[in-house]
Backbone as JSON, one array per atom type, in Angstrom:
{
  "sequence": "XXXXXXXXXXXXXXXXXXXXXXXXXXXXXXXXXXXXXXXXXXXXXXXXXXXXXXXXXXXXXXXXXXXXXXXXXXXXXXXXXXXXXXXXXXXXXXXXXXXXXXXXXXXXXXXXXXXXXXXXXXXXXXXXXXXXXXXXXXXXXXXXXXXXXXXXXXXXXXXXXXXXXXXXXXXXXXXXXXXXXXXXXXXXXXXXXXXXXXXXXXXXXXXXXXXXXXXXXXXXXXXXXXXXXXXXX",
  "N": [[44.28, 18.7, -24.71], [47.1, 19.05, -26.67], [49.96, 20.38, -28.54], [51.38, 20.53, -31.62], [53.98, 21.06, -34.2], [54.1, 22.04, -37.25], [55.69, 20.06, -39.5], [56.69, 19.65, -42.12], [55.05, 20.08, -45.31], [53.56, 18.45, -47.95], [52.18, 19.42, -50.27], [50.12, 18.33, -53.13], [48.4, 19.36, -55.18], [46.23, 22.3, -55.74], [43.78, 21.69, -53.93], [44.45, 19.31, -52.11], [46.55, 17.98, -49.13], [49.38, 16.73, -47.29], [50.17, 17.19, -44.17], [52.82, 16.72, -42.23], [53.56, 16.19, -38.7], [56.1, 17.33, -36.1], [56.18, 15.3, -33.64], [55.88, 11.81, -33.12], [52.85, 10.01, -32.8], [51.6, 7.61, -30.37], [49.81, 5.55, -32.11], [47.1, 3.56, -33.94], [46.77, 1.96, -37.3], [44.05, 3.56, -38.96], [43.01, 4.64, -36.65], [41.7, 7.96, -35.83], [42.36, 11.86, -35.04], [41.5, 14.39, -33.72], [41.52, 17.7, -34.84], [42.65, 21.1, -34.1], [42.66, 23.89, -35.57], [44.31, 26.81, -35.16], [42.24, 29.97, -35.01], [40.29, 28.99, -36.55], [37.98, 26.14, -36.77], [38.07, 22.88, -34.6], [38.75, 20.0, -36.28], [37.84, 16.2, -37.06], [40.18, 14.11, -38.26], [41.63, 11.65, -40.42], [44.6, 9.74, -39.32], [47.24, 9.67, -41.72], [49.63, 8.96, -41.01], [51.68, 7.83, -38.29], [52.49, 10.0, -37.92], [51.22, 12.23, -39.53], [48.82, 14.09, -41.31], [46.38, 13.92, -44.28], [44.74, 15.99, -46.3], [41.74, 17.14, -47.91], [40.7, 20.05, -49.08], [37.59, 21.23, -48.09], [36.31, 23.03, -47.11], [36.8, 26.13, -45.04], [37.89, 25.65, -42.73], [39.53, 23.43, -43.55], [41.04, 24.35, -45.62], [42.06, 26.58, -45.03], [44.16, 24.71, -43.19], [45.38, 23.15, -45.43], [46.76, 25.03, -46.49], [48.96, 25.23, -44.69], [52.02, 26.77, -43.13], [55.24, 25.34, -42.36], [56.48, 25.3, -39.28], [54.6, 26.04, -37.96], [52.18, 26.21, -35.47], [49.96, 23.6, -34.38], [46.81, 22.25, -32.85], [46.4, 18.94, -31.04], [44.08, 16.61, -30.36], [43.79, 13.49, -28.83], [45.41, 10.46, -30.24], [41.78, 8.84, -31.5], [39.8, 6.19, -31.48], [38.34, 3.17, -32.8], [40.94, 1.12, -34.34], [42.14, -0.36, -37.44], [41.76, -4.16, -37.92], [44.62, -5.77, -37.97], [46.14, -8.27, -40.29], [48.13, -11.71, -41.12], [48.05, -12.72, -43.45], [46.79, -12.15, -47.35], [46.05, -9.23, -47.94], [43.7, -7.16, -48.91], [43.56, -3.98, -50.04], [41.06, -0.94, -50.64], [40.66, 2.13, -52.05], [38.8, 5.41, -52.24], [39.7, 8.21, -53.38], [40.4, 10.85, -51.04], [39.36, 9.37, -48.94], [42.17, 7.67, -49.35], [44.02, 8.13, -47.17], [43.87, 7.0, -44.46], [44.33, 4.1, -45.45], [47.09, 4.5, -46.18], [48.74, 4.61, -44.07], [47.98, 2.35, -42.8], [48.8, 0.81, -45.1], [51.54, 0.95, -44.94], [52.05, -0.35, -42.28], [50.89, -2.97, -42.47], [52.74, -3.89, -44.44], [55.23, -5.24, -43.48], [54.08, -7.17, -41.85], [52.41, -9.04, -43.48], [51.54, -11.24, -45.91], [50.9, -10.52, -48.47], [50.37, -7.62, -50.63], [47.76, -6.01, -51.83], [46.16, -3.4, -53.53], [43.66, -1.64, -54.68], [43.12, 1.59, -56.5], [41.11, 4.34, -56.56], [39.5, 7.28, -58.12], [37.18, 10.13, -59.14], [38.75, 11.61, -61.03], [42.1, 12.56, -62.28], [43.15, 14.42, -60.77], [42.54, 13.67, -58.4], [43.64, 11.69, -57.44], [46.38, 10.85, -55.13], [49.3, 11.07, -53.41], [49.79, 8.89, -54.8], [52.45, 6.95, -55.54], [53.19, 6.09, -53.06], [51.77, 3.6, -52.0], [52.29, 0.17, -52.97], [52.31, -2.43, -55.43], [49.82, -1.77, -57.02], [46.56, -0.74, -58.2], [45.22, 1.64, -60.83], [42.61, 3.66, -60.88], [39.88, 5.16, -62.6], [37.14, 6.81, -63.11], [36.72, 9.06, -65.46], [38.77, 8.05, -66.85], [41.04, 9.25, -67.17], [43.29, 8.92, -65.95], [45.15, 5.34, -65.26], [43.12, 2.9, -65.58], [39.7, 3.03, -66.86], [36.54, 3.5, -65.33], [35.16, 2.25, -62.3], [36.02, 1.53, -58.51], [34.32, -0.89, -58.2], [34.03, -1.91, -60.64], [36.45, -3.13, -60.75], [36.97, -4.43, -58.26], [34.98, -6.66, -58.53], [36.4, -8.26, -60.22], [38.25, -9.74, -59.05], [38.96, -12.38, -56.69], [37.75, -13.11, -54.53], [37.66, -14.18, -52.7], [40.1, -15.29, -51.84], [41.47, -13.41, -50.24], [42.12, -12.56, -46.92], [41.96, -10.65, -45.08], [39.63, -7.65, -46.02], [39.66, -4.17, -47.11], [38.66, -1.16, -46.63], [37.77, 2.41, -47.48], [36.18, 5.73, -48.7], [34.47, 7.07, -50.24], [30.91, 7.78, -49.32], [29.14, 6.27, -51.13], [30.44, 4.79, -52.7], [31.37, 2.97, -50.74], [28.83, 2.11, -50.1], [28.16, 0.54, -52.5], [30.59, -1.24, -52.62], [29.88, -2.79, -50.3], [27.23, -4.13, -50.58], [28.32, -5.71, -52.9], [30.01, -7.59, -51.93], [28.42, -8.33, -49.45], [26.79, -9.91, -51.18], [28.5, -11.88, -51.92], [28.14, -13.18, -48.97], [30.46, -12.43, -47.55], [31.2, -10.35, -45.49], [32.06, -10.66, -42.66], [34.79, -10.56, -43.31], [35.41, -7.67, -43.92], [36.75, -5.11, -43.42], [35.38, -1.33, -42.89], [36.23, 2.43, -42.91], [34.26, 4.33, -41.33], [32.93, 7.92, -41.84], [31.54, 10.78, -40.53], [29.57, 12.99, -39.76], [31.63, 15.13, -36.68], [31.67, 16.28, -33.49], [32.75, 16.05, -30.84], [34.44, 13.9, -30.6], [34.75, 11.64, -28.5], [32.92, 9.82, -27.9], [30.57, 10.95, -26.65], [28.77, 13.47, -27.14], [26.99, 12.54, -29.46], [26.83, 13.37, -32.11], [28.1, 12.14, -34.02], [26.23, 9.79, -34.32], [24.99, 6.98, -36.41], [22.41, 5.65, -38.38], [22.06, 2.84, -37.37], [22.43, 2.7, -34.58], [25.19, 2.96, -33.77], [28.02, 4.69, -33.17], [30.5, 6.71, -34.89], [32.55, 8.05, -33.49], [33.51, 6.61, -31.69], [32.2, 3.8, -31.61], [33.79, 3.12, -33.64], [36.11, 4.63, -35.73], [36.4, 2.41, -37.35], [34.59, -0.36, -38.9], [33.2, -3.82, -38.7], [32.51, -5.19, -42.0], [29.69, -6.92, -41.06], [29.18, -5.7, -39.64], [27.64, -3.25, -40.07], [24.85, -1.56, -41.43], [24.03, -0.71, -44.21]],
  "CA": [[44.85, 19.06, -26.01], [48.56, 19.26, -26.49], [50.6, 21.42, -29.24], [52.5, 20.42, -32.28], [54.6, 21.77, -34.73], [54.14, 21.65, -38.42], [57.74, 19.51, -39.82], [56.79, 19.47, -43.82], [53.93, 20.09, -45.84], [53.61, 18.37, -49.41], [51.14, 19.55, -51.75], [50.03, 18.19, -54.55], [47.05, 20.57, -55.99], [44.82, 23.4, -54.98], [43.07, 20.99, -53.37], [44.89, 18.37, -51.58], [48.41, 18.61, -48.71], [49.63, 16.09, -46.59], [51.05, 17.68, -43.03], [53.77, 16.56, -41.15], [53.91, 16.95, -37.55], [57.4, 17.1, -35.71], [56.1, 14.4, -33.03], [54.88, 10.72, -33.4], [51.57, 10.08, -32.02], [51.16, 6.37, -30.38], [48.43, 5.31, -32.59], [47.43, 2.33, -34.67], [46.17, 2.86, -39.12], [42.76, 3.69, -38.59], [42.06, 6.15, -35.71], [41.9, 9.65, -36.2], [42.59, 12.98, -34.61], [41.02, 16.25, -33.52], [43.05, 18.75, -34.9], [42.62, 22.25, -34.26], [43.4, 25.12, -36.51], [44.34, 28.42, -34.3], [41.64, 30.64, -35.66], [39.87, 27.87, -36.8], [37.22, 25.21, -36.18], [38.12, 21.89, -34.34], [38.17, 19.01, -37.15], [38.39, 15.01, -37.13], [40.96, 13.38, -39.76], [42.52, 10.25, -40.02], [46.11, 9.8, -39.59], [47.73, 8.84, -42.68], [51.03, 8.08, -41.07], [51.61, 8.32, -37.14], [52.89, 12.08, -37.59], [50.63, 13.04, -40.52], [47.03, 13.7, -41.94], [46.48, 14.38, -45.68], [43.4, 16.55, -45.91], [40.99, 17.62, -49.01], [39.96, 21.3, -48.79], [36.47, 21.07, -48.3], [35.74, 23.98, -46.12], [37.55, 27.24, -44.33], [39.4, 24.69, -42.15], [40.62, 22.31, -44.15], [41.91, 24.76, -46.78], [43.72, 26.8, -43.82], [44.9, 23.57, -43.0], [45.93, 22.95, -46.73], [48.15, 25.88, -47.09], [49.6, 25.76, -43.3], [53.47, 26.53, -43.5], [56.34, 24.48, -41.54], [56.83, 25.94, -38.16], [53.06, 27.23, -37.28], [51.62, 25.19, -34.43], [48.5, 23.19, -34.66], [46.52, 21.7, -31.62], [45.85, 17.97, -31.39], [43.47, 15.5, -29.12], [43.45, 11.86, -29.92], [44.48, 9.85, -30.95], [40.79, 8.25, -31.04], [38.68, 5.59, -32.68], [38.95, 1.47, -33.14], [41.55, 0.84, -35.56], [41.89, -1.4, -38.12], [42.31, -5.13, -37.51], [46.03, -6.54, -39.15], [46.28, -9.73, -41.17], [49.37, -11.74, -41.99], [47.89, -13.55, -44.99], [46.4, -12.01, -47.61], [45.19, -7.92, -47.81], [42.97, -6.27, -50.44], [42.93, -2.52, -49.2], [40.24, -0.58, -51.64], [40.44, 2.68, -51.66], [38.22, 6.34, -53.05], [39.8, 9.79, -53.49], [40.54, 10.91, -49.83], [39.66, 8.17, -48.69], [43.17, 6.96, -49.6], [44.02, 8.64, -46.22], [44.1, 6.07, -43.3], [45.05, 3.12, -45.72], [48.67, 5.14, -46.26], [49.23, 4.36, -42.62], [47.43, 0.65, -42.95], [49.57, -0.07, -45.92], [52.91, 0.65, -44.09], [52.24, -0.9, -41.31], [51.18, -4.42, -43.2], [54.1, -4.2, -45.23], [56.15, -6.1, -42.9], [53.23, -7.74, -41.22], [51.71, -9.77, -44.28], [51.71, -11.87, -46.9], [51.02, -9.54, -49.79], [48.92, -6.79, -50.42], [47.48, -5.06, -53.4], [45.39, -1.93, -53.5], [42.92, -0.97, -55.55], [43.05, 3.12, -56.06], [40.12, 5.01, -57.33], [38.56, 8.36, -57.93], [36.38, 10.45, -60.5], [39.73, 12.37, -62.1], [43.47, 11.85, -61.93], [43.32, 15.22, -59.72], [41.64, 13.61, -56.99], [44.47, 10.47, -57.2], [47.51, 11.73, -54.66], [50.51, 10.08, -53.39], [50.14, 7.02, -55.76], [53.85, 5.88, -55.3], [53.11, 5.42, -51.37], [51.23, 2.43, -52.2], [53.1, -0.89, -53.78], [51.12, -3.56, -56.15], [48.34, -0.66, -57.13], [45.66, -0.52, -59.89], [44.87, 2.73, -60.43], [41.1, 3.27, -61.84], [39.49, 7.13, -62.53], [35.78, 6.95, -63.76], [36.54, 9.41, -66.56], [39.41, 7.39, -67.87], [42.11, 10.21, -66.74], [44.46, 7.62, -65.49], [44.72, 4.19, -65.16], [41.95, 1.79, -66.06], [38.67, 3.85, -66.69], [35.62, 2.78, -64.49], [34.79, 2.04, -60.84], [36.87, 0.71, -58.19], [33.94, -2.01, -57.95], [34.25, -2.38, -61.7], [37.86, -3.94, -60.45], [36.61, -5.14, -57.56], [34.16, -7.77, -59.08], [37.16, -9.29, -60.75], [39.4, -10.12, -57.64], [38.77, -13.73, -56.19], [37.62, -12.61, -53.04], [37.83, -15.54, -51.25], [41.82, -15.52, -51.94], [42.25, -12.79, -49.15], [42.25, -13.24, -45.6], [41.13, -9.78, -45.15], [39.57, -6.7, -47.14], [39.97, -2.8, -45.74], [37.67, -0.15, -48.07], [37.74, 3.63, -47.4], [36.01, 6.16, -49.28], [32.84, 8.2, -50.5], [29.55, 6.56, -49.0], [28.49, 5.58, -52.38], [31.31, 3.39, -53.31], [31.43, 1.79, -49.91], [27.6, 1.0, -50.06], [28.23, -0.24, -53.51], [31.29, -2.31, -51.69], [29.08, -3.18, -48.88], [26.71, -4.83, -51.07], [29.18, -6.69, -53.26], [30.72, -8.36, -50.22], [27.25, -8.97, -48.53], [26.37, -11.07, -52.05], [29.42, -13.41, -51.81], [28.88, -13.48, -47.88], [31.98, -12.2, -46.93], [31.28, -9.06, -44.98], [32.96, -10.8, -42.01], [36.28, -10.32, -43.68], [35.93, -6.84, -44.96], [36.36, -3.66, -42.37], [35.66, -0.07, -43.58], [36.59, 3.1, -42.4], [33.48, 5.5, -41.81], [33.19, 8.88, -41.79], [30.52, 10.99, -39.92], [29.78, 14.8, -38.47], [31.73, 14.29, -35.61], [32.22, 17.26, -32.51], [33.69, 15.57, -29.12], [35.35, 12.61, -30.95], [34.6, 10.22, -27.87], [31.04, 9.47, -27.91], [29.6, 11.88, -25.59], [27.91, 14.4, -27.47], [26.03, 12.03, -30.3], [26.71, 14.06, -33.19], [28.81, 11.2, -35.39], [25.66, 8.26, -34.59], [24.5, 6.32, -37.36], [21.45, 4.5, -38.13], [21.83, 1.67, -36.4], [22.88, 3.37, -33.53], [26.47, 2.98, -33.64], [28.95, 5.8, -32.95], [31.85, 6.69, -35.38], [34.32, 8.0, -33.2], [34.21, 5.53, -30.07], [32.78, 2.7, -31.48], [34.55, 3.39, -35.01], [35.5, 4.69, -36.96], [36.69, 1.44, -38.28], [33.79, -1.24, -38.47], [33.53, -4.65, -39.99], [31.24, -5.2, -42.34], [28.57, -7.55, -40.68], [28.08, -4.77, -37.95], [27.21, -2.28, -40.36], [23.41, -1.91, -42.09], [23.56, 0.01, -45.58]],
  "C": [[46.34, 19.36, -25.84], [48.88, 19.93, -28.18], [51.64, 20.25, -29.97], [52.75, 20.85, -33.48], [54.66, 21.27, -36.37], [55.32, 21.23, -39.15], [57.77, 19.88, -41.83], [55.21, 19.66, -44.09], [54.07, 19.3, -47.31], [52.12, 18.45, -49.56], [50.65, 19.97, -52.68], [49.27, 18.84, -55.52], [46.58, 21.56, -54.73], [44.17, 22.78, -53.71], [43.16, 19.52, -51.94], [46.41, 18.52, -50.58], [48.21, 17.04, -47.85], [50.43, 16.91, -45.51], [51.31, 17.25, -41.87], [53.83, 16.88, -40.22], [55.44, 16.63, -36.84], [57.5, 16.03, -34.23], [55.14, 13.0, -33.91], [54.01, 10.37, -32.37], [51.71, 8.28, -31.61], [50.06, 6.17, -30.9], [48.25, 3.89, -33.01], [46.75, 2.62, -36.26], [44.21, 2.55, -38.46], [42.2, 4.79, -37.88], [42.63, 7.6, -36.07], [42.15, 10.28, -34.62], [41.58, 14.26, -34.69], [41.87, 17.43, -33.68], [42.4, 20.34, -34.56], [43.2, 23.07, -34.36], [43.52, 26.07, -35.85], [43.67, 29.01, -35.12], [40.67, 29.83, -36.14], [38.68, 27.6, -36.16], [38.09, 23.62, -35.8], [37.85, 20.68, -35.7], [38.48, 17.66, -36.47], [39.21, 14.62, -38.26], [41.86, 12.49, -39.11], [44.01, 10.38, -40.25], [46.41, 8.97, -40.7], [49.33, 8.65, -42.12], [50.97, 8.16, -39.48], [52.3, 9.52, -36.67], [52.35, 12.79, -38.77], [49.26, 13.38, -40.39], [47.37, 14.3, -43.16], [44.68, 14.2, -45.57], [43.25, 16.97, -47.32], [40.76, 18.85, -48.19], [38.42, 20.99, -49.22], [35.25, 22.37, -47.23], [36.58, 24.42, -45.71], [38.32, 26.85, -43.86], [40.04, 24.41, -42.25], [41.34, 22.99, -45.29], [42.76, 26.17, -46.1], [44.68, 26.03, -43.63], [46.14, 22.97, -44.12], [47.51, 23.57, -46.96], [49.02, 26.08, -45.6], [51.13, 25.63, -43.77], [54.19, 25.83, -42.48], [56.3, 25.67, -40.65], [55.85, 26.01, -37.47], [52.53, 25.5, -36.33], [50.19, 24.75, -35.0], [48.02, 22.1, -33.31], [46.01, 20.17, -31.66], [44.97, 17.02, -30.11], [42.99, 14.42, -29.9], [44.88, 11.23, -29.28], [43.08, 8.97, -30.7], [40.34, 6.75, -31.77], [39.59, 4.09, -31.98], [39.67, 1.87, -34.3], [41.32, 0.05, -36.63], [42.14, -2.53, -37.33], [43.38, -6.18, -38.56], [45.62, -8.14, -39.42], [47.51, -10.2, -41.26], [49.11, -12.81, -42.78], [47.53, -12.11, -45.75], [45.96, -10.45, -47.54], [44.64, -7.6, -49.04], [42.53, -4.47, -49.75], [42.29, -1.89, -50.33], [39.97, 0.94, -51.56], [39.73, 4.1, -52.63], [38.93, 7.23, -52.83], [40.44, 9.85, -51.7], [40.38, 9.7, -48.71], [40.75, 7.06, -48.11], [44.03, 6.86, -47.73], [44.55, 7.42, -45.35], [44.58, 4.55, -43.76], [46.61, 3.31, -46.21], [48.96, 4.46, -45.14], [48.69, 2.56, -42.73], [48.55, -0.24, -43.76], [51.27, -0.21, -45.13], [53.12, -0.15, -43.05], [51.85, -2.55, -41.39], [52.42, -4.92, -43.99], [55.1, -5.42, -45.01], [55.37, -7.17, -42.22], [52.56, -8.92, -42.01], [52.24, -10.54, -45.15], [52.01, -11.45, -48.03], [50.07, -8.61, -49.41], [48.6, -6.19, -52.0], [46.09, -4.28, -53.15], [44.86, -1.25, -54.4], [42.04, 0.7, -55.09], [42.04, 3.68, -56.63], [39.51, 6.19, -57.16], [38.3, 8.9, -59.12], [37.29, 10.87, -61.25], [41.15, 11.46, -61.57], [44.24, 13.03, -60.85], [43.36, 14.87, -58.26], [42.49, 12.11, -56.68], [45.86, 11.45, -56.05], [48.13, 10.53, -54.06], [50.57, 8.88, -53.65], [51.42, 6.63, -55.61], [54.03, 5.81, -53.62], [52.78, 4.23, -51.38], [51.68, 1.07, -53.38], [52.03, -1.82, -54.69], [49.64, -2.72, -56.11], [48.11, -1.08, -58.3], [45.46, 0.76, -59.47], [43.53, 2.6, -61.15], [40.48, 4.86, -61.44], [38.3, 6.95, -63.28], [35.81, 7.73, -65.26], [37.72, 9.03, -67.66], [40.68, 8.1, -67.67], [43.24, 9.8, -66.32], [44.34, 6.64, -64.46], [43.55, 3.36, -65.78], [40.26, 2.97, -65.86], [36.94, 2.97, -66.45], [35.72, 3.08, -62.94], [35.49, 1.08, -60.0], [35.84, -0.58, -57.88], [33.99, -2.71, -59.04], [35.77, -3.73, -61.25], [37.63, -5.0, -59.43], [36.15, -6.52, -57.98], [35.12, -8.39, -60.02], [38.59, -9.88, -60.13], [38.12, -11.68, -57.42], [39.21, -13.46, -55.04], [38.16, -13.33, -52.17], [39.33, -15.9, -51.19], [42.35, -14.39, -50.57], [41.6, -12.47, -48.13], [41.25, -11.56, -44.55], [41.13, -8.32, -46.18], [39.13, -5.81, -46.18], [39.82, -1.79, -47.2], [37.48, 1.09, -46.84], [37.6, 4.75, -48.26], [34.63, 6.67, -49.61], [32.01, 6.95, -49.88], [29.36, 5.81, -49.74], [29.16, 4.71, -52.65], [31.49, 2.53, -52.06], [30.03, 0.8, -49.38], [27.58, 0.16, -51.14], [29.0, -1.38, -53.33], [30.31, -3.45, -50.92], [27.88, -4.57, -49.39], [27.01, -6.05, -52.03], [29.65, -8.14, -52.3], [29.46, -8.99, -49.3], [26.52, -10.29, -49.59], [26.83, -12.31, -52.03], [29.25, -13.68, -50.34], [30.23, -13.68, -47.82], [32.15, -10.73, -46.04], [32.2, -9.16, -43.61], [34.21, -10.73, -41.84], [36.19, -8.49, -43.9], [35.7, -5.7, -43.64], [36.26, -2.65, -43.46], [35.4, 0.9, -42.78], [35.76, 4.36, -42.5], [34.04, 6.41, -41.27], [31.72, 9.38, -41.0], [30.71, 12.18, -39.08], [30.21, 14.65, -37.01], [32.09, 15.82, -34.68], [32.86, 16.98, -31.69], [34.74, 14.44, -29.99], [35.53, 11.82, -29.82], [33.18, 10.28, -27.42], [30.29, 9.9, -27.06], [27.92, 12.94, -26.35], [26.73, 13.72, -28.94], [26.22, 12.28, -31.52], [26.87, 12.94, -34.19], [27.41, 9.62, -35.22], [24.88, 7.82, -35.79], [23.08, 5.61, -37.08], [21.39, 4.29, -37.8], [22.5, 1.68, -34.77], [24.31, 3.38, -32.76], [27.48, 4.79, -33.24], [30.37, 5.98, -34.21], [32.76, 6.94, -34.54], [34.5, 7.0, -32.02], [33.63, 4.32, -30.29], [33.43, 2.44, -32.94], [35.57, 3.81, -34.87], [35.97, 3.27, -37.55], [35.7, 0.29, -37.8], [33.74, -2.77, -39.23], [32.01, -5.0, -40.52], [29.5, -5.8, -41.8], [28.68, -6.81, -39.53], [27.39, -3.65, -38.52], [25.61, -2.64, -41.25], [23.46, -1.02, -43.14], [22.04, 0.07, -46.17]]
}
């Protein structure tokens, strides 16, 4: 574990921060981090930039984590995981609520790498939407209509012409990525589409079991980023 130093915090609600660390991590968009909170529990979160994470309060941790001020140390081991895999045709990144997370870092780093990209944003309010002007050529879409287009990001989904991009990169609640999962397995196309699970994770390199799935995969060592035809919904 090594030590670093909180540079900026932004955030946007009660509920939501993005925090800056004052080093860059060699990483690639996709793998996460073990961060630990002094006082704290040990968490996993994905880097949204290669000196960030942008965390939901969802527990004691993460809403320490939330309100941490510039200066205060925080402990990190990682970075871990498979990453994504880049494209230079074509991207469709798809993303839920928190979620949005590890395709911040995905989208920057295609930017210069691709063809185009466009990004379909989605979650249940317009609370649970956060740094929307990080992301270029967005739909936005909020289930209760709160902003943007009101519906489901598969509602949007199912009117993209799949087969136009080279690859597709979905992150977000289970539910909308089994609802994904199954979209994508109709048109056969799961071979194009990675997504970025999530999963109770303690060691973060596949020792202790905690993060395995079903089908007996691992999130953090052989994930978290998988492509669809390895996964079983």
């Amino acid at each position: 574990m090594f030590s670093v130093r909180v540079e900026k915090v932004i955030k946007y609600n009660e509920n939501f921060s993005t925090i800056f660390f004052d080093s860059y991590l060699k990483s690639y968009p996709g793998q996460f981090i073990m961060v630990n909170v002094f006082g704290y529990e040990e968490i996993p979160l994905s880097l949204s930039s290669p000196n960030s994470v942008t965390v939901k309060a969802v527990g004691e941790t993460t809403r320490a984590l939330i309100n941490i001020q510039t200066g205060e140390l925080l402990g990190i081991r990682g970075p871990f995981g498979r990453p994504f895999t880049p494209t230079s045709d074509r991207a469709l990144l798809i993303a839920g609520g928190i979620g949005a997370a590890p395709l911040f870092y995905l989208h920057d780093y295609l930017k210069t790498r691709c063809k185009s990209i466009k990004v379909i944003y989605g979650a249940k309010t317009q609370e649970e939407l956060i740094w929307k002007s990080r992301f270029e050529n967005v739909v936005i879409v909020t289930e209760d209509g709160s902003e943007g287009i009101k519906g489901t990001v598969l509602d949007l989904v199912k009117k993209e012409d799949i087969d136009s991009y080279s690859k597709i990169y979905c992150c977000g609640p289970k539910e909308m990525l089994k609802a994904l999962y199954k979209h994508f397995e109709d048109f056969d196309v799961l071979n194009k589409t990675e997504f970025s699970m999530e999963n109770y994770m303690r060691c973060g390199i596949g020792v202790c079991g905690s993060c395995v799935m079903e089908n007996g995969l691992r999130v953090c060592a052989d994930g978290p980023v998988f492509r669809g035809d390895e996964l079983d919904f």
